[in-house]
VEXZAMAR-594996 format. One record per atom (N, C-alpha, C, O): y, x, z; residue in one letter. Coordinates in steps of 0.02 Angstrom, whole numbers, padded with zeros to 5 digits, always signed. Each point is the difference from the previous one (the first is absolute). Example, Ala and Ser with C-alpha at 12.3 -4.5 7.8 and 13.67 -1.06 7.14 Angstrom:
-00284+00660+00390a
+00059-00045+00000a
+00060+00045+00000a
-00001+00052+00033a
+00054-00070-00069s
+00059+00042+00003s
+00055-00039+00037s
+00055+00025+00008s
This chain:
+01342-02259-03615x
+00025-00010+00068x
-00055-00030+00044x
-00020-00058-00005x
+00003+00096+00040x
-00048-00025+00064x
+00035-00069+00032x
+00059-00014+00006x
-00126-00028+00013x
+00004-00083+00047x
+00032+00033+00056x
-00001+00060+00013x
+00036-00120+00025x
+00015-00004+00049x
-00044-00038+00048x
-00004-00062+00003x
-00033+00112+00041x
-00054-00038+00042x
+00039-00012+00068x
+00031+00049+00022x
-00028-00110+00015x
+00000-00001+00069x
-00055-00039+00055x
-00047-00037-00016x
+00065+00053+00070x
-00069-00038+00039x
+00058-00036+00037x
+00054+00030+00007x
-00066-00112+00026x
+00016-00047+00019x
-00050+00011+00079x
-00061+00004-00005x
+00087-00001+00057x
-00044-00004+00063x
+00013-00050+00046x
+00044+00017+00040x
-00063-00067-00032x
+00029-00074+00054x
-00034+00024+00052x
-00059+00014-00002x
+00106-00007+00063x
-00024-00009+00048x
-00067+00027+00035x
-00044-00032+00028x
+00050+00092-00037x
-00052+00049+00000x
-00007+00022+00096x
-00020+00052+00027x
+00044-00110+00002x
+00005+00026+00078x
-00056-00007+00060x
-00051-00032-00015x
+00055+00060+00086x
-00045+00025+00035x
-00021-00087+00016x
-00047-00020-00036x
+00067-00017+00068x
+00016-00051+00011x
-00050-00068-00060x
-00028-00052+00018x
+00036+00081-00086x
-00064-00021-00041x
-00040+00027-00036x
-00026-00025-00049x
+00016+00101+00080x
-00052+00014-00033x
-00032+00055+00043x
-00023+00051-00028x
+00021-00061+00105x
-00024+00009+00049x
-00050-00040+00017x
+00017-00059+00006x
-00077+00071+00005x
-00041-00050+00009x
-00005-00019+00105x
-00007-00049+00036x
+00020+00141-00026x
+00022-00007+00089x
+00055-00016+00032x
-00001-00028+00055x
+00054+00043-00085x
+00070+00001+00012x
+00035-00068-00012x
+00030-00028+00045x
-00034+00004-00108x
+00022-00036-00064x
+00021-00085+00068x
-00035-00028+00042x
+00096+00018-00063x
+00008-00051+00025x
-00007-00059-00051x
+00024-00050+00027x
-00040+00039-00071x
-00004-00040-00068x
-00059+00051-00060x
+00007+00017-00059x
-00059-00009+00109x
-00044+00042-00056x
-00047-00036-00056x
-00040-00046+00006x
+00058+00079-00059x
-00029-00037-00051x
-00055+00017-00027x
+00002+00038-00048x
-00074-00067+00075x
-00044+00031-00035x
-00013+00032-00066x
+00008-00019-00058x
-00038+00095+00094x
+00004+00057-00078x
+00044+00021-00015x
+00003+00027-00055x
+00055-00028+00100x
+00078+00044-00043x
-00018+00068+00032x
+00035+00047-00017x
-00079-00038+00055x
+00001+00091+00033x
-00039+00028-00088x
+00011+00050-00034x
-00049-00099+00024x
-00033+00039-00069x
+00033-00006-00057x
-00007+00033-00052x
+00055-00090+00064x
+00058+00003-00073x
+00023+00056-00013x
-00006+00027-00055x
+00038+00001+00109x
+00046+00042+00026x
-00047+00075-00004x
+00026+00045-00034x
-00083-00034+00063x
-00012+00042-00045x
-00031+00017-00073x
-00016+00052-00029x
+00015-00103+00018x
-00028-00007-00064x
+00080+00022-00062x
-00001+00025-00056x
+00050-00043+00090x
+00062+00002-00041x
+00029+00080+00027x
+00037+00035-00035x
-00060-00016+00102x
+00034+00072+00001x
-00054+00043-00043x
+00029+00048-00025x
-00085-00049+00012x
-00038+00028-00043x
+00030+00022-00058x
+00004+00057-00022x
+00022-00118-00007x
+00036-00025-00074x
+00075+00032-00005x
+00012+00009-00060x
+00037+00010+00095x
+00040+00032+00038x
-00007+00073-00041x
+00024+00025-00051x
-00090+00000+00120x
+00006+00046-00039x
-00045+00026-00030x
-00015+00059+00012x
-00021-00103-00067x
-00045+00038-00056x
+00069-00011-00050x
-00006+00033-00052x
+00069-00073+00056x
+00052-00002-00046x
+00062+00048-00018x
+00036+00008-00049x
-00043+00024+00125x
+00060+00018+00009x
+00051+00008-00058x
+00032-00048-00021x
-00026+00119-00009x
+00079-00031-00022x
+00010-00045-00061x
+00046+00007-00041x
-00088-00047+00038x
-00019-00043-00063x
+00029-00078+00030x
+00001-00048-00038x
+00024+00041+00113x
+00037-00046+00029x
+00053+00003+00000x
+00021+00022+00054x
+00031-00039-00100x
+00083+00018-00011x
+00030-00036+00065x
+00046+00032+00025x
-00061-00083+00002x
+00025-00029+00065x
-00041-00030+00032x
-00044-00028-00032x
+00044+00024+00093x
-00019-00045+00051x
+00040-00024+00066x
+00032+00028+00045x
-00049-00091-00061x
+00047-00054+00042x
-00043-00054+00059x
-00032-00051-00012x
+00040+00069+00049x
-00024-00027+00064x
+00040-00070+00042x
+00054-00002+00029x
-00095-00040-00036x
+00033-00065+00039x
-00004+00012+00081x
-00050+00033+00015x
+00081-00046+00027x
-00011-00001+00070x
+00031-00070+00017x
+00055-00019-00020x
-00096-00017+00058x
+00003-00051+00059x
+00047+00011+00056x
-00009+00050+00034x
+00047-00080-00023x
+00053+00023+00051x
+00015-00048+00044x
+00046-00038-00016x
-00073+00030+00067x
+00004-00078+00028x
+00045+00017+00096x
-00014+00046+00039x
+00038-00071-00035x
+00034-00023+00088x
-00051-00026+00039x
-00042-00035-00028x
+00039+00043+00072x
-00067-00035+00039x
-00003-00097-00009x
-00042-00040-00021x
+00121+00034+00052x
+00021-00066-00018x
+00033-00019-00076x
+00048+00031-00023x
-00082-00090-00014x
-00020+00000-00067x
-00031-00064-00009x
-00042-00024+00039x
+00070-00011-00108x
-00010-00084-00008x
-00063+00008+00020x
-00022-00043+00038x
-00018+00094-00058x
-00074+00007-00027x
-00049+00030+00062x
-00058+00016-00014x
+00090-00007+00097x
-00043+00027+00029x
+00012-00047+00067x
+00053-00017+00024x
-00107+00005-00006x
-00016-00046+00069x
+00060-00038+00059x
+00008-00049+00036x
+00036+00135-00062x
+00061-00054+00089x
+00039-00036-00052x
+00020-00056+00018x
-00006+00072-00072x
+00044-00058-00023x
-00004-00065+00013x
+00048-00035+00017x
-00097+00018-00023x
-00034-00083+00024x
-00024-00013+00064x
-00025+00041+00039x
+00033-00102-00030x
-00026-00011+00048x
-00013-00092+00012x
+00044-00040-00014x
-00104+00020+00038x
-00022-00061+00000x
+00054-00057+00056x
+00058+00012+00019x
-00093-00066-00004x
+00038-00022+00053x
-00005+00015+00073x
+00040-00024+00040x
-00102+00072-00020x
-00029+00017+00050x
+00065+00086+00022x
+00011+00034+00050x
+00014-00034-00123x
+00000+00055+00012x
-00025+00084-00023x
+00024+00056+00003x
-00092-00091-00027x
-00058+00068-00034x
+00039-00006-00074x
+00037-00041-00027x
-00072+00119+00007x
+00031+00022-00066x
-00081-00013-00017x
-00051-00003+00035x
+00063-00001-00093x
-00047-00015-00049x
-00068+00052-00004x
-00001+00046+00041x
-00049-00052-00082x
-00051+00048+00020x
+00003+00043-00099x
+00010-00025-00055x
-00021+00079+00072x
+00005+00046-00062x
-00034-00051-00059x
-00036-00046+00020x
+00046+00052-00074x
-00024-00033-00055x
+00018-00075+00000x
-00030-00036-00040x
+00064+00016+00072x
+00042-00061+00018x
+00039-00016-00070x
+00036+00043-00027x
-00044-00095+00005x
+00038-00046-00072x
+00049-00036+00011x
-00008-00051+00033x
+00062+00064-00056x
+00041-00043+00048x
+00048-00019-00073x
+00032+00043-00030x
-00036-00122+00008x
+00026-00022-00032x
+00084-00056-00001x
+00021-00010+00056x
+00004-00008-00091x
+00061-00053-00004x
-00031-00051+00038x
+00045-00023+00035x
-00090-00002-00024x
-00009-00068+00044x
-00023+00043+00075x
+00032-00018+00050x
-00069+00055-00042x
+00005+00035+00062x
+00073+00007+00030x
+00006-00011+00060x
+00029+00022-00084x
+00081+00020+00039x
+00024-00040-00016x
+00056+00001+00026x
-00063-00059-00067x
+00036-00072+00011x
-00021-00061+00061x
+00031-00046+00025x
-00090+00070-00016x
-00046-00041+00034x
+00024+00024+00068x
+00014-00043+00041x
-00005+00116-00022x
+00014+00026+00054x
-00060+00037+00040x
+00007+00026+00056x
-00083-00028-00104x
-00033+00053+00029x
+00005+00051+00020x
-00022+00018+00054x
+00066+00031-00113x
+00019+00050+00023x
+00080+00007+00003x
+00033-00046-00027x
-00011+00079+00045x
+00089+00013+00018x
-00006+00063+00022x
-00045+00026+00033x
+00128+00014-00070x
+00004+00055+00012x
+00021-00004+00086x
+00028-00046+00030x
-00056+00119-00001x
+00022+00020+00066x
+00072-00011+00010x
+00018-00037+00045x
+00011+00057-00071x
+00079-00015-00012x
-00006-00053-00038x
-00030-00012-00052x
+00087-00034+00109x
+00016-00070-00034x
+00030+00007-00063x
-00016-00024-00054x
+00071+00065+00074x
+00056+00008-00045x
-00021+00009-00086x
+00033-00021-00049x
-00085+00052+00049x
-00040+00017-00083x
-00015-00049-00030x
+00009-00003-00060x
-00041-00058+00099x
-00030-00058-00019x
+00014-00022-00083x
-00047-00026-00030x
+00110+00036-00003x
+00010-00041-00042x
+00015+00059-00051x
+00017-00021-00055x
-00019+00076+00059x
-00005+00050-00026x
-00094+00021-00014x
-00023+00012-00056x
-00010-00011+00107x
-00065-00013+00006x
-00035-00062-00070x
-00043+00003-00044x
+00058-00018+00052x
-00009-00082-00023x
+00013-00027-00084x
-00031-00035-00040x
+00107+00082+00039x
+00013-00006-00078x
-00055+00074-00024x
-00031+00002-00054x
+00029+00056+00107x
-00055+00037-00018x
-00077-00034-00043x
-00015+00009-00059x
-00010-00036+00096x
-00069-00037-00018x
+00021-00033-00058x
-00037+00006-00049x
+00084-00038+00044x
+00009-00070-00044x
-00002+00045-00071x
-00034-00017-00048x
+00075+00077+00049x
+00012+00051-00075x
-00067+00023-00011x
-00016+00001-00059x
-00043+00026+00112x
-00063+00020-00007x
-00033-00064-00040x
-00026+00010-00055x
+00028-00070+00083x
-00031-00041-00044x
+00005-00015-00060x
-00047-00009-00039x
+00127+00005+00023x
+00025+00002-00074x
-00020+00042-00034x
-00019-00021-00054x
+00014+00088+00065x
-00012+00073-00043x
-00069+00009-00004x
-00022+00049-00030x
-00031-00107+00067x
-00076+00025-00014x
-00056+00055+00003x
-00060+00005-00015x
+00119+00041+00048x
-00046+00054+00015x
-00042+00006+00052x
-00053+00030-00006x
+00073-00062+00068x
-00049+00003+00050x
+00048-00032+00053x
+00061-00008+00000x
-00112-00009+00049x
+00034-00055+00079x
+00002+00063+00020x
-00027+00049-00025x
+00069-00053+00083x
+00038+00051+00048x
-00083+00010+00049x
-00029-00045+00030x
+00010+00112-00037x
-00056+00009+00054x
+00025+00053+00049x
+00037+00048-00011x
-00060-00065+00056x
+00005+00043+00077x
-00033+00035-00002x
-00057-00015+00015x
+00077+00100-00037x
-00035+00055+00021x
-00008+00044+00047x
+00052+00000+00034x
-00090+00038-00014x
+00021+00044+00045x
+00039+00049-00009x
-00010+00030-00053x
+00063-00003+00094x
+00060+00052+00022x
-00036+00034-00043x
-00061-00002+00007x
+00094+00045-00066x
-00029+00047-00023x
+00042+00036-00061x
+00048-00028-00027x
-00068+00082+00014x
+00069+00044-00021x
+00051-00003+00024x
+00051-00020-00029x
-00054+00044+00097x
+00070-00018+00045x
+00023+00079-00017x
-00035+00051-00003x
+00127-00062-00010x
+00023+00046-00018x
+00001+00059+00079x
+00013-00019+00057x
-00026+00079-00073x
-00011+00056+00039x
-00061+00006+00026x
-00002+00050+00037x
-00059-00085-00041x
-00059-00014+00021x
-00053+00043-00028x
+00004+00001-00062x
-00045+00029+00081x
-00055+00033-00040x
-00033-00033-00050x
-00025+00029-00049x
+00022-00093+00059x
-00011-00061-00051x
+00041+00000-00054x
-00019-00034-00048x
+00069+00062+00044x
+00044-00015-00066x
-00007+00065-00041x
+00032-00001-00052x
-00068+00058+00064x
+00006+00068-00028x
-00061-00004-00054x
-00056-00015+00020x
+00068+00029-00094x
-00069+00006-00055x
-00059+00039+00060x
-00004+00035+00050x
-00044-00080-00111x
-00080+00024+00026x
+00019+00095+00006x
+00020+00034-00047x
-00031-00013+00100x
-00015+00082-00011x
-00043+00020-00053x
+00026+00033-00044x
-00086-00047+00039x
-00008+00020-00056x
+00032-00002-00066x
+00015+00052-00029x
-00005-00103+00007x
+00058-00018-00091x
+00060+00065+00048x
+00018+00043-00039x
-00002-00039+00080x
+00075+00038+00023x
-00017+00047-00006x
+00051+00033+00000x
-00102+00009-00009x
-00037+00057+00007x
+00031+00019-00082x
+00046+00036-00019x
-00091-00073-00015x
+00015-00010-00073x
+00055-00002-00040x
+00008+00023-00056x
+00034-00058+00095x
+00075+00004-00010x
+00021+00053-00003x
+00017+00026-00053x
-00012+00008+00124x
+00003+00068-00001x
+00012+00060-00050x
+00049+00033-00019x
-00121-00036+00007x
-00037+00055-00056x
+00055-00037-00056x
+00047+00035-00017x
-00051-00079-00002x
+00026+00011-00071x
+00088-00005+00006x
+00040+00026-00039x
-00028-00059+00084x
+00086+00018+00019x
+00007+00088+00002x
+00057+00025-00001x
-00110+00015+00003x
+00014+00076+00015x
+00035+00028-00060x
+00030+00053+00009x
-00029-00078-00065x
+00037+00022-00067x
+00069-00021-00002x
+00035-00001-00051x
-00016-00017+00116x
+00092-00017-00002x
-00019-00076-00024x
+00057-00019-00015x
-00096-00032+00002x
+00016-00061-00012x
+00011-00047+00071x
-00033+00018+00049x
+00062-00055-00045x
-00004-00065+00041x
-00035-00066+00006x
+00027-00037-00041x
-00071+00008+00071x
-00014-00055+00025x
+00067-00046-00001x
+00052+00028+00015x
-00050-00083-00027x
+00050-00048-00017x
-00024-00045+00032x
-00039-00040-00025x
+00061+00036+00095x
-00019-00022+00068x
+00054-00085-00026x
+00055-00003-00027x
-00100-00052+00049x
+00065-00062-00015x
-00047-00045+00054x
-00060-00014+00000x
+00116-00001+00046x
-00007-00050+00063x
+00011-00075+00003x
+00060-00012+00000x
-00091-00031+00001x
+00008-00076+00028x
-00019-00032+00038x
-00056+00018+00018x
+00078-00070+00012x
-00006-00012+00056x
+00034-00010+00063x
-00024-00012+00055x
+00084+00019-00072x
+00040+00026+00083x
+00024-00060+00010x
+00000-00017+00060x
+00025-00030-00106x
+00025-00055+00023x
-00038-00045+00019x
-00051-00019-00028x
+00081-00006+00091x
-00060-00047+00040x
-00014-00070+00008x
-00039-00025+00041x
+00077-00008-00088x
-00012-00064-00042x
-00016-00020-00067x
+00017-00050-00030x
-00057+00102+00010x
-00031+00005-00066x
-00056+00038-00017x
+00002+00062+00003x
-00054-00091-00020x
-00040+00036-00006x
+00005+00034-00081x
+00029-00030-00046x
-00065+00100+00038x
+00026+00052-00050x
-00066+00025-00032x
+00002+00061-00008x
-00040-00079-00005x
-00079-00003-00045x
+00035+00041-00044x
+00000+00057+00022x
+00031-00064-00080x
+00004+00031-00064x
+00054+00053+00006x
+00050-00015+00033x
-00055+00085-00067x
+00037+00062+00030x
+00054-00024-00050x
+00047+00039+00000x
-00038-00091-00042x
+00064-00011-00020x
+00046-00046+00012x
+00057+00009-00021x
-00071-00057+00053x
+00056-00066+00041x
-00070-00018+00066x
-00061+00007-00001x
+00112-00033+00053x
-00037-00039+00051x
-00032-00074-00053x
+00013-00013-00059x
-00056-00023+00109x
-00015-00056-00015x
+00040-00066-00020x
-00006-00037-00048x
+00064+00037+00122x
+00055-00041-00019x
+00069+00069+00027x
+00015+00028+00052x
+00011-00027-00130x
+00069+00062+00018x
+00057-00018+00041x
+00045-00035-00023x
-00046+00052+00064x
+00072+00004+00036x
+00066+00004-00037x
-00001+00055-00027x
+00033-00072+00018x
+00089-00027-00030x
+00033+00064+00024x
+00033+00038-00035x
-00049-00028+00114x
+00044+00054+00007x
-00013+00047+00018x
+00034+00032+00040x
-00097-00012-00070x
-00048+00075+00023x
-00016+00009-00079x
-00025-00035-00043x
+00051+00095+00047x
-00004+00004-00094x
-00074+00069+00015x
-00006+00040-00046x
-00039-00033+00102x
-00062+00022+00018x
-00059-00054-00034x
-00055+00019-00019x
+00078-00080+00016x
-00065-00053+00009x
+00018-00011-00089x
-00040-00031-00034x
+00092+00055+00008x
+00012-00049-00073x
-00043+00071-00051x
-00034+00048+00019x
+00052-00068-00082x
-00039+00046-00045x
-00002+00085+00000x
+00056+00021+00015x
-00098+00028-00026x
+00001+00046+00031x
+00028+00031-00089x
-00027+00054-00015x
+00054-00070-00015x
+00032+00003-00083x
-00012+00105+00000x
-00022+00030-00049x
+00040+00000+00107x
-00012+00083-00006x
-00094+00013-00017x
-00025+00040-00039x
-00013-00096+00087x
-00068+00037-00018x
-00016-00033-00065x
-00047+00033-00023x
+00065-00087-00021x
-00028-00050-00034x
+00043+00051-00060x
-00045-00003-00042x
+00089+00039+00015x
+00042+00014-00040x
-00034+00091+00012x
+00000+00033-00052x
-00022-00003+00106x
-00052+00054-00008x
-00060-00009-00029x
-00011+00034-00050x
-00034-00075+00072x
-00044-00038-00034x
-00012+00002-00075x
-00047+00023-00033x
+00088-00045+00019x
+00046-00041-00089x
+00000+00074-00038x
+00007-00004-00061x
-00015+00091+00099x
-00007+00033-00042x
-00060+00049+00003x
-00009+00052-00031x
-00021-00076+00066x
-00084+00005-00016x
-00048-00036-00051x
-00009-00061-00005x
-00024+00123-00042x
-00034-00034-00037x
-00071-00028+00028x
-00031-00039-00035x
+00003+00060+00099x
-00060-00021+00023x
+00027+00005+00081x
+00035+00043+00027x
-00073-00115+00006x
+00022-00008+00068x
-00058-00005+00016x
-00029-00049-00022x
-00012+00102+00067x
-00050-00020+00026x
+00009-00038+00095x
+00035+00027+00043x
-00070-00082-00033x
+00022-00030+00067x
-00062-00005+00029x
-00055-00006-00026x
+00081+00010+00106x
-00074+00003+00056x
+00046-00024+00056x
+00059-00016+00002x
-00118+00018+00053x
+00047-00015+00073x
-00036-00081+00024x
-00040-00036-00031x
+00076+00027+00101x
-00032-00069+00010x
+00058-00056+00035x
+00060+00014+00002x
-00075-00050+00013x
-00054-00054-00037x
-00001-00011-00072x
+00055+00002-00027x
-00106-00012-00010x
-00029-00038-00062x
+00049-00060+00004x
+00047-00011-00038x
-00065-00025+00089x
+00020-00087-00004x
+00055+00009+00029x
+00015-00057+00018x
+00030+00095-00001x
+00067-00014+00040x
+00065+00046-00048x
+00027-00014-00054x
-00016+00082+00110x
+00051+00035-00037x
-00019+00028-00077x
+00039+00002-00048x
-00112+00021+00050x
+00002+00030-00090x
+00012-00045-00048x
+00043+00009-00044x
-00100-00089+00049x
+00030-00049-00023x
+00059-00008-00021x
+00015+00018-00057x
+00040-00051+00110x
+00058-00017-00013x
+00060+00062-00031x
+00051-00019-00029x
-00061+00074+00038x
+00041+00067-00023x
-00008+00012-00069x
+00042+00026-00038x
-00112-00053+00019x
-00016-00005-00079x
+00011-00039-00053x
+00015+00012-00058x
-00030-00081+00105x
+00044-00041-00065x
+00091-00001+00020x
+00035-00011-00049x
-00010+00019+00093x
+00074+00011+00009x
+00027+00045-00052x
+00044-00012-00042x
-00082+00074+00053x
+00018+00061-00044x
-00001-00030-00056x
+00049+00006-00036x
-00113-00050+00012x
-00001-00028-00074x
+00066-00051-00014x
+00057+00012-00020x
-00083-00060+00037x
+00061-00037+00004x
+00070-00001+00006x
+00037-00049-00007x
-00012+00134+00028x
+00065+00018+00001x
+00013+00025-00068x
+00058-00011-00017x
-00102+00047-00038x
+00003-00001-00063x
+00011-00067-00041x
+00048-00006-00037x
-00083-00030+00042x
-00036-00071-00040x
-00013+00015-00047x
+00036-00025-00042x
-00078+00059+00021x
-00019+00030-00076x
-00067+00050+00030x
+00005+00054+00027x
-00059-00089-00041x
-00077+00019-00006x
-00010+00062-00037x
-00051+00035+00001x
+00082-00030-00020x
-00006+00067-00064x
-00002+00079+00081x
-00038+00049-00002x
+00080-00062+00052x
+00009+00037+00056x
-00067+00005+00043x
-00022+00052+00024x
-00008-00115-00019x
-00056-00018+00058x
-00063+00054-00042x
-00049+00021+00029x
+00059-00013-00074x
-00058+00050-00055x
+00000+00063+00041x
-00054+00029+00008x
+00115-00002+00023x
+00010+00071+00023x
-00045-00010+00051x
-00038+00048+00001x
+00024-00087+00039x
-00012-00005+00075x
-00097+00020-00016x
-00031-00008-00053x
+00016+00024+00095x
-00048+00019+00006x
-00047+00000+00087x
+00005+00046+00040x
-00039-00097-00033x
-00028-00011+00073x
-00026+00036+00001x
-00024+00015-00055x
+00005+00041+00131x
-00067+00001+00004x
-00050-00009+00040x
-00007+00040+00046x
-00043-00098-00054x
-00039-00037+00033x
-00043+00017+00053x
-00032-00038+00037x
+00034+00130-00035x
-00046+00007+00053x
+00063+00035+00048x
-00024+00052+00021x
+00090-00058+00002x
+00047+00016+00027x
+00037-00032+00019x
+00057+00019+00013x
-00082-00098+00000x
+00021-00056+00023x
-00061-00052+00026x
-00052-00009-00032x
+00066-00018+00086x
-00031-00055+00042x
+00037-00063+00024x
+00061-00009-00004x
-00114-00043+00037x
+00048-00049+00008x
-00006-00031+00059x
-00047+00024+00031x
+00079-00074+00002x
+00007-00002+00073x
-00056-00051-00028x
-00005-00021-00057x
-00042+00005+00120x
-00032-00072-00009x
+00011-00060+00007x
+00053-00027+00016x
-00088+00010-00024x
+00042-00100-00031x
+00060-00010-00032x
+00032-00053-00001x
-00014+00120-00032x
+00067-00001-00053x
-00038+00022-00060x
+00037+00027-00041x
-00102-00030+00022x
-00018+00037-00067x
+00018-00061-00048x
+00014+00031-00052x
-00008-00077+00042x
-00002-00050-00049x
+00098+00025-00018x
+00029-00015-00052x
-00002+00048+00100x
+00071+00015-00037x
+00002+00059-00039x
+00042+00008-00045x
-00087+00035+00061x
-00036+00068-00047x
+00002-00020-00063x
+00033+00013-00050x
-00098-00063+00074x
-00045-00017-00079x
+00058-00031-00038x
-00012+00009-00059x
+00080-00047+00068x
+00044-00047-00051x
+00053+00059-00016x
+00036-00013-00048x
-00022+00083+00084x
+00017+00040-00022x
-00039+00023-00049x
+00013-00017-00058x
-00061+00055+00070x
-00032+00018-00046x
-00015-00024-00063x
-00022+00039-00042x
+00030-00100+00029x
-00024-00045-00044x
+00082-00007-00050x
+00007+00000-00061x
+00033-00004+00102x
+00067-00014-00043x
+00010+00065+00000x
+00060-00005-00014x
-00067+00049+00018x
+00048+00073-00016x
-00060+00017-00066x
+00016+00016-00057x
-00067-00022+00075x
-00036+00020-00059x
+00000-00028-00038x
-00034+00025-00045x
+00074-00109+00023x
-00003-00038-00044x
+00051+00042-00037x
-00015+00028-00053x
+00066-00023+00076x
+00050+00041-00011x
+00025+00086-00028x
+00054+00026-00012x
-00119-00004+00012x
-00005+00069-00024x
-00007+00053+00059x
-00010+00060-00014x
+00015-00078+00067x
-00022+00064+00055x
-00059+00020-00006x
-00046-00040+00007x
+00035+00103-00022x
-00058+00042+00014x
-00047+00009+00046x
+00013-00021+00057x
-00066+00047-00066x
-00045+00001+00073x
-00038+00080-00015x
-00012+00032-00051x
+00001-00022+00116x
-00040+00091-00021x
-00009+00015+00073x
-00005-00050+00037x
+00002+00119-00004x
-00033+00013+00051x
+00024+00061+00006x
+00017+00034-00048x
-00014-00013+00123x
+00031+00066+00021x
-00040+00037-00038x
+00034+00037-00036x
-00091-00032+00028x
-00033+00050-00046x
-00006+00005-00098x
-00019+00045-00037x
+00046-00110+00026x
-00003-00021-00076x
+00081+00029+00001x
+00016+00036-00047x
+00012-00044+00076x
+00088-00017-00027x
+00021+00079-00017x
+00008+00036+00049x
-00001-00012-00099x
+00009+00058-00056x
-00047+00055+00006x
+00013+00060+00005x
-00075-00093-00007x
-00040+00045+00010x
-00035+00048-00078x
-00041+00045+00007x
């Protein structure tokens, strides 16, 4: 009985991996991206699935500029850190009063969970936006090998606008009553019947990161993280976030994840 190969794609969009366009461009994702549609299709039907993360964001969003706003009035400036003593202190406050304490227990769960302070990004993957559509090229790729009657397994996060949604399997902090932000149990239980997961896409330090150990961690059994398979030249990382790369990298590989290259990976 032949493996079950699939490819894992985070966030493969215009928006980060546009170097002209890209409202959140991440240096080197135009070459991830072709470096991974290459791989596409020197594979073709040797890819039993592929599953594509998309970014799906509202303009207004915990995570984008008007939400906040100082005492002057100004919203914050992109790359803005905005921690539990910032919104206790009253530096920053949501535009709407009314969020404040919703806002607030926001930050306070970011600090508990350790993954990262709430940063102010720019508007980006706004849903209907040319920014939110895969790199044309990887779509190109898609294409061609969807031509045998298979499907792309398109999966969206993001829409809810008090949570930020890094990992394609739960938001950061899940919503109670958005069963969008809680565990994504359909992609994590597809997953579960692949014998080799190869993964790409960006960010390194943000969504591929967190989608990887989630996915792991929704197993709890390492014996799974063996399937996964990075590949290192099909991912990049935002700057002044590489030190969250490198502690990925470092714990998934402690752990049995693989490493190889659009050109090594079943070659």
């Amino acid at each position: 009985m032949s493996k079950r190969i699939e490819l894992l794609v985070i966030d493969p969009q215009v928006d980060f991996c546009d170097p002209a366009r890209g409202a959140l461009y991440v240096p080197g994702a135009e070459h991830d991206m072709a470096r991974l549609a290459a791989m596409v299709r020197r594979l073709k039907g040797k890819l039993d699935d592929i599953h594509v993360t998309l970014d799906s964001h509202h303009f207004i969003h915990i995570a984008h500029p008007i939400f906040w706003k100082d005492s002057r009035g100004a919203h914050p400036p992109v790359f803005t850190r905005i921690g539990r003593a910032d919104v206790e202190q009253g530096v920053w406050t949501p535009t709407v009063p009314g969020m404040y304490r919703r806002a607030l227990d926001y930050v306070r769960r970011l600090e508990q969970n350790g993954r990262y302070e709430l940063t102010v990004w720019p508007p980006h993957c706004l849903i209907g936006s040319p920014g939110h559509a895969v790199f044309p090229p990887l779509f190109a790729a898609f294409n061609e090998w969807e031509a045998r009657f298979a499907f792309v397994d398109y999966v969206t996060k993001g829409s809810n606008i008090l949570t930020e949604h890094y990992s394609a399997v739960q938001a950061d902090v899940p919503d109670a009553s958005d069963v969008s932000t809680q565990i994504n149990t359909r992609l994590v239980q597809t997953l579960e019947q692949a014998d080799t997961v190869a993964i790409a896409g960006e960010a390194r330090t943000h969504c591929l990161a967190n989608t990887v150990r989630d996915i792991a961690n929704a197993f709890g059994d390492d014996s799974f993280v063996s399937k996964l398979v990075l590949l290192t030249d099909a991912s990049s990382d935002i700057p002044g976030f590489e030190p969250h790369a490198q502690a990925f990298m470092s714990e998934m590989a402690g752990r049995g994840m693989q490493l190889s290259t659009t050109t090594e990976f079943l070659a």
